[in-house]
C-alpha positions as CSV (number, residue, x, y, z in Angstrom):
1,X,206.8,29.3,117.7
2,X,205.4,32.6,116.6
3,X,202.1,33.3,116.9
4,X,199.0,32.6,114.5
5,X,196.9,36.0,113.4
6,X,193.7,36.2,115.4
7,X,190.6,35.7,113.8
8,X,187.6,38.3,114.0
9,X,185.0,38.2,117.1
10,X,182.3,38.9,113.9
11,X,181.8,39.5,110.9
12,X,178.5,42.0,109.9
13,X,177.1,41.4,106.2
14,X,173.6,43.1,105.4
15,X,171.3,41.3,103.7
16,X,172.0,43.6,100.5
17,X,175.8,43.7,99.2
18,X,177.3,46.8,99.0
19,X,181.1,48.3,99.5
20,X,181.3,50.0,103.0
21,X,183.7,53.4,102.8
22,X,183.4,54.9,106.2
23,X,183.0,54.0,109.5
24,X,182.1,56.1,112.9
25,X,181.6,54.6,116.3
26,X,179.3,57.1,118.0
27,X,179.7,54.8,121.3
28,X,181.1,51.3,121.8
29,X,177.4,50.0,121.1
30,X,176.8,51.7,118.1
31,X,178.9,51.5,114.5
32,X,177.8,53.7,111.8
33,X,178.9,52.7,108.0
34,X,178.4,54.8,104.9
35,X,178.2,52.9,102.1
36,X,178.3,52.7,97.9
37,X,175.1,53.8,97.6
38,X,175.0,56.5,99.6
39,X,173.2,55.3,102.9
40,X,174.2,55.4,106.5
41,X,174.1,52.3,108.3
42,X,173.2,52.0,112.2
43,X,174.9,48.6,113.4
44,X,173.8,48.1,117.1
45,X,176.8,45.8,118.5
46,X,174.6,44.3,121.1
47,X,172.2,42.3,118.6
48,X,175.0,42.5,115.7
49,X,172.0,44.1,113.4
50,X,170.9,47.2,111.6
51,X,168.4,49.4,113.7
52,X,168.0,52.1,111.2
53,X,169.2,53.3,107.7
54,X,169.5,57.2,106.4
55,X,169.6,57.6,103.0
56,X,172.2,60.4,102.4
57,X,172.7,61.4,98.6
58,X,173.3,59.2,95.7
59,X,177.1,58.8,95.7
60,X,179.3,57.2,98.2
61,X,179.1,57.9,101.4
62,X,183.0,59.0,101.8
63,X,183.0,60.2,105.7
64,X,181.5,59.9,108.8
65,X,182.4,61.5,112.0
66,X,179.4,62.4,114.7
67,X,179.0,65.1,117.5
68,X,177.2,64.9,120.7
69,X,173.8,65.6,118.9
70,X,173.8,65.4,115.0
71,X,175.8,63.5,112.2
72,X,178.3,64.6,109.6
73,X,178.5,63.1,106.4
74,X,180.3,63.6,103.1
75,X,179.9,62.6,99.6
76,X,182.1,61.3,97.1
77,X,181.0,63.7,94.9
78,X,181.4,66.5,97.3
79,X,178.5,67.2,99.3
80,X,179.6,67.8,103.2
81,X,175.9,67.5,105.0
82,X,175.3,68.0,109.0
83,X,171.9,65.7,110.1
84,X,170.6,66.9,113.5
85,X,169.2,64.2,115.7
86,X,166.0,64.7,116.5
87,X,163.5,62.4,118.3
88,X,165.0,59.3,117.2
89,X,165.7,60.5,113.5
90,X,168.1,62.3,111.8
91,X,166.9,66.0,109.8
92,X,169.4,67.8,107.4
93,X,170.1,71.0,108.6
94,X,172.8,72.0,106.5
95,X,174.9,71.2,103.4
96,X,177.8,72.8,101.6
97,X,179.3,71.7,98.4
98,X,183.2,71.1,98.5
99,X,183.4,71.4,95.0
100,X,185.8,68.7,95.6
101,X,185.8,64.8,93.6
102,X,188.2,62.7,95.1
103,X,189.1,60.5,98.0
104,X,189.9,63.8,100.8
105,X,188.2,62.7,103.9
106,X,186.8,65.9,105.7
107,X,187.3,66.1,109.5
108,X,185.7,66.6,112.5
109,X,187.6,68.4,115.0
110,X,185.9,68.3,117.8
111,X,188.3,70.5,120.7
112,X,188.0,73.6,118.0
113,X,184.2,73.0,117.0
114,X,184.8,73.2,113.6
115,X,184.6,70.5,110.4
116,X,187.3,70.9,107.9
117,X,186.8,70.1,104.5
118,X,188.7,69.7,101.1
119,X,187.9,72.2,97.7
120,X,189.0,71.8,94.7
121,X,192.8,71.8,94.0
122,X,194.9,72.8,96.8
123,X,192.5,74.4,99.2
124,X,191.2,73.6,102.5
125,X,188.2,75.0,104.5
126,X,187.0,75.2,108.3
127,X,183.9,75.6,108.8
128,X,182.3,76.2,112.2
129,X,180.5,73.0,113.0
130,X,177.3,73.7,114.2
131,X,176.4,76.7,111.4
132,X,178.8,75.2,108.2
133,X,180.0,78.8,108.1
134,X,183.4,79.2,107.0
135,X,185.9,80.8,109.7
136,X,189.4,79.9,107.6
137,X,190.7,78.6,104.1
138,X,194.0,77.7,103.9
139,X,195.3,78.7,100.7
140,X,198.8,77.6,99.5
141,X,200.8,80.7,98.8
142,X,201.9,81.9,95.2
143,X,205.7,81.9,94.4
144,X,207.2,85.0,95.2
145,X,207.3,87.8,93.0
146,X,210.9,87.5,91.1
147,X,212.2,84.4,92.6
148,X,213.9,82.8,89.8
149,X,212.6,79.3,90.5
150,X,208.5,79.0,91.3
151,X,207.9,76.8,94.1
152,X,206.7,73.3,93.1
153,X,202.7,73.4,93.1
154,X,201.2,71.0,96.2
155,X,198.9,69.4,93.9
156,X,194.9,68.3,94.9
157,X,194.7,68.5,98.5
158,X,194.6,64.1,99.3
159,X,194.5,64.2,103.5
160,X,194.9,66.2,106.4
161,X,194.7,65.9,110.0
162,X,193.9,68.8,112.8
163,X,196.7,68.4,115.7
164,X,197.6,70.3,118.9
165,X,201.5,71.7,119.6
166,X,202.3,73.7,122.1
167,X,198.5,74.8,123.4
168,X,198.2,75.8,119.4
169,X,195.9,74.5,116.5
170,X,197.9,73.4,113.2
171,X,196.6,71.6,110.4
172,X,198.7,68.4,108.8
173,X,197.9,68.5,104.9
174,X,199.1,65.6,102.8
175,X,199.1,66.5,98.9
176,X,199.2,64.8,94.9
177,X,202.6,65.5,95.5
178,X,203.8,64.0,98.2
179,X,204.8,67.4,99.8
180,X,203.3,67.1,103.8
181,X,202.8,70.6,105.1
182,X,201.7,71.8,108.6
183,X,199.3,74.9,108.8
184,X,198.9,77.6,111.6
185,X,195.3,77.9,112.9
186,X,196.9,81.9,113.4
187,X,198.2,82.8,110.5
188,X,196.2,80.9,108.0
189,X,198.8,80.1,106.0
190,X,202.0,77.3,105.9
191,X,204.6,77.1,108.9
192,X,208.0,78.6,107.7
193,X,210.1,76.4,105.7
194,X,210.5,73.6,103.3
195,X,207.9,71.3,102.7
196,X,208.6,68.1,103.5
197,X,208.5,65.3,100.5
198,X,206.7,61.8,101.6
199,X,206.9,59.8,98.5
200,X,209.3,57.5,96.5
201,X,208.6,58.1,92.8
202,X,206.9,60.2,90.1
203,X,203.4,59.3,90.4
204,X,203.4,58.6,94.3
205,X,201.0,60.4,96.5
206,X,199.4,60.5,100.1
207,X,195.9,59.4,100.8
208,X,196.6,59.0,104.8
209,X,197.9,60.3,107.6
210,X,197.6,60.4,111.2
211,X,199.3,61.6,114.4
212,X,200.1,61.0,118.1
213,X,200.8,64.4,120.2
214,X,202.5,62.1,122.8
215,X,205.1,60.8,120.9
216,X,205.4,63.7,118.9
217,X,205.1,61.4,115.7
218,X,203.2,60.7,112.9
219,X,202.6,57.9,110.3
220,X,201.4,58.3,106.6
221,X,201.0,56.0,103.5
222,X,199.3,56.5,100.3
223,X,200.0,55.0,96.8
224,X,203.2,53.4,97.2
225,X,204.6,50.5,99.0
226,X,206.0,52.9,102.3
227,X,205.1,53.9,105.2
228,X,206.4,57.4,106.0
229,X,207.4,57.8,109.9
230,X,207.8,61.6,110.5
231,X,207.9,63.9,113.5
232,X,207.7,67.9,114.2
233,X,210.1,70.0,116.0
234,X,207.8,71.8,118.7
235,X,210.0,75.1,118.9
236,X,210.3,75.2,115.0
237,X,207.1,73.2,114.0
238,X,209.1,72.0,111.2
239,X,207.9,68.6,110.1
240,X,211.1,66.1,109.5
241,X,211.0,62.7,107.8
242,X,212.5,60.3,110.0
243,X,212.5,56.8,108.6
244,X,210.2,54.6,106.3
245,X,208.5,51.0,106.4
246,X,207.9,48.9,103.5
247,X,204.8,47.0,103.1
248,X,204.8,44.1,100.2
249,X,202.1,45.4,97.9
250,X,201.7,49.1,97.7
251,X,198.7,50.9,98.2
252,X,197.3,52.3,101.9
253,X,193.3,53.8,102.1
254,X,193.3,54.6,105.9
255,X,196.3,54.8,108.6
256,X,195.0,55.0,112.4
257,X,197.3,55.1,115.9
258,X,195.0,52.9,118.4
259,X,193.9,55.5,120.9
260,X,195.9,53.6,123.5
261,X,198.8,53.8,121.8
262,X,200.0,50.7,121.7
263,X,199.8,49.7,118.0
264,X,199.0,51.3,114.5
265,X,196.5,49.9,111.9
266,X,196.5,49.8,107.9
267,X,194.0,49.4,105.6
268,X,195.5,48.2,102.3
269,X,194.5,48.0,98.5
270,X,195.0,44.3,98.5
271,X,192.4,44.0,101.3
272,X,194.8,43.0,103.8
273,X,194.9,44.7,107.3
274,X,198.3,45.3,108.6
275,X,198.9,46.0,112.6
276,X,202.4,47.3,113.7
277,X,203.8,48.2,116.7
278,X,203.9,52.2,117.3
279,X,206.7,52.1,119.8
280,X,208.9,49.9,117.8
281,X,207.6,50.4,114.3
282,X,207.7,46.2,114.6
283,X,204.9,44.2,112.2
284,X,203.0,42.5,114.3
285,X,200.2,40.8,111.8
286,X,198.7,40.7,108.6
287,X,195.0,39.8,109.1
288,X,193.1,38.6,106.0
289,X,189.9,38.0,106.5
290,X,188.8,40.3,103.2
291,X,188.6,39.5,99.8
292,X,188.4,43.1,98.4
293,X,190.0,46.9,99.1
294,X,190.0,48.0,102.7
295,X,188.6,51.5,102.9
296,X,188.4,52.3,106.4
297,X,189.2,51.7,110.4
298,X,187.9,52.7,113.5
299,X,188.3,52.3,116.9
300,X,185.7,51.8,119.8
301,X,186.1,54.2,122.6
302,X,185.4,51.6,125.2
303,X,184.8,47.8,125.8
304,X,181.8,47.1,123.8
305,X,179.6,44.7,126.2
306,X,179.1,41.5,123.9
307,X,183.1,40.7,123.8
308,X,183.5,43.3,127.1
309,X,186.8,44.4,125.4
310,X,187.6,47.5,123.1
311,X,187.1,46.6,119.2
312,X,188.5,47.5,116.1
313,X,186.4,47.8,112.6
314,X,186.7,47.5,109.3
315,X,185.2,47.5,106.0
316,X,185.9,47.5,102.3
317,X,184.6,46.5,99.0
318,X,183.5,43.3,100.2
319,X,180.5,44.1,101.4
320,X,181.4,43.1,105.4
321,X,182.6,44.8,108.2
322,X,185.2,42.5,110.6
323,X,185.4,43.9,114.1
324,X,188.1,42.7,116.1
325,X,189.6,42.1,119.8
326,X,193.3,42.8,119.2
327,X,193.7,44.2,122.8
328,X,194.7,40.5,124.3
């Protein structure tokens, strides 16, 4: 008989509704949650309550991603901010304007020290993460002069994700048109060859991706009803498309690999959380425990002490975050 879905170990709802966008554990104890109206939530797992609230800007609070010492948060309407914690409080000490309106989630990566963040159209900026000084923009080159045929445009810049190959930095971009390219940290610009297509009609595009160095593979969804399995040649670094899951309704916010490995996580349009298996690609369960979009997921990086296990979170438009013990 196959197996029933689990059910959530809780369910947090503030005492004010509002759609939750990000998520960030800063350690198994403590979940921050950006939110609709541009506040930072501070969810202490022990007591399953809100210790504190910042109050970031007045649009959604897109991203959240937090170093050993300060915060990182970014606007819907493009404002990138880093909040230094300071006796028990967080101070703004910086903020850049992306001049970027969208769904892009900037990232934080943390081996290079630097916070990468979309701009408008097709361009991509690292900043250095403790000054929010610029070090690199990756730019997509123009056509060549007197090729006969101009190189599809990538479109507004929809996700990327900072990777490792080889002891080298590279950046995955995912575009408005589908097209997936990989950057060099080196060069500043694309890695030789064609760009690689992830979508399955006019009007398709990538919103997510993510990828696992160990398997040398990567997983990315967006607006259509696929799943995009892809890997990258490490002598080439030429990204190949290797096969493709359908979901049955299209529409994927967030795509994450567990950090053990062991499974991958979707958060859909239609509110349903999909887990898979991410050595055999296998569905494993639909969990439905919201009623509106999923926007986000994130992982604990250790057993959280109330359910002593490592938990899973996510949030939406329904105004609750479901955590989740999906490790037995």
């Amino acid at each position: 008989m196959a197996l029933l879905p689990p059910d959530p170990v809780f369910c947090l709802k503030p005492l004010e509704h509002t759609s939750y966008y990000s998520l960030c554990f800063r350690t198994p104890e403590h979940l921050y949650a950006g939110t609709a109206k541009g506040t930072v939530q501070l969810w202490e797992l022990q007591t399953n309550r809100t210790s504190y609230q910042l109050s970031v800007g007045t649009s959604a609070v897109l991203n959240l991603a937090h170093t050993d010492d300060a915060l990182l948060t970014q606007e819907k309407e493009g404002a990138v901010k880093l909040w230094a914690l300071a006796d028990a409080d967080y101070v703004l000490r910086h903020e850049i304007s992306t001049e970027h309106i969208g769904f892009c989630r900037m990232a934080h990566d943390a081996p290079s020290g630097t916070v990468i963040i979309p701009r408008e159209g097709s361009v991509i900026s690292v900043l250095c993460a403790k000054t929010f000084s610029e070090t690199m923009r990756f730019t997509p080159p123009a056509p060549t002069s007197g090729a006969t045929t101009a190189a599809p445009p990538y479109g507004s810049v929809m996700c990327f994700r900072p990777i490792e190959l080889q002891s080298q930095r590279y950046l995955l971009a995912g575009y408005e048109s589908g097209a997936l390219v990989l950057w060099d940290y080196r060069t500043g610009r694309p890695v030789a060859g064609e760009t690689v297509q992830l979508r399955t009609a006019d009007g398709d595009c990538l919103f997510t991706v993510d990828y696992d160095p160990v398997t040398n593979r990567g997983v990315a969804g967006g607006s259509s009803d696929r799943l995009f399995i892809f890997s990258i040649d490490r002598k080439t670094q030429q990204v190949a498309r290797k096969t493709e899951i359908t979901i049955k309704n299209p529409g994927i916010h967030r795509v994450t690999i567990r950090p053990d490995l062991k499974v991958f996580a979707t958060a859909g349009w239609d509110g349903r959380i999909r887990i898979f298996s991410w050595k055999s690609l296998r569905p494993l369960a639909v969990l439905t425990e919201h009623k509106g979009e999923l926007l986000d997921i994130g992982y604990s990086h250790g057993k959280v002490t109330m359910w002593n296990a490592p938990i899973m979170a996510a949030a939406g438009t329904d105004g609750q975050i479901s955590l989740w013990d999906l490790y037995k």
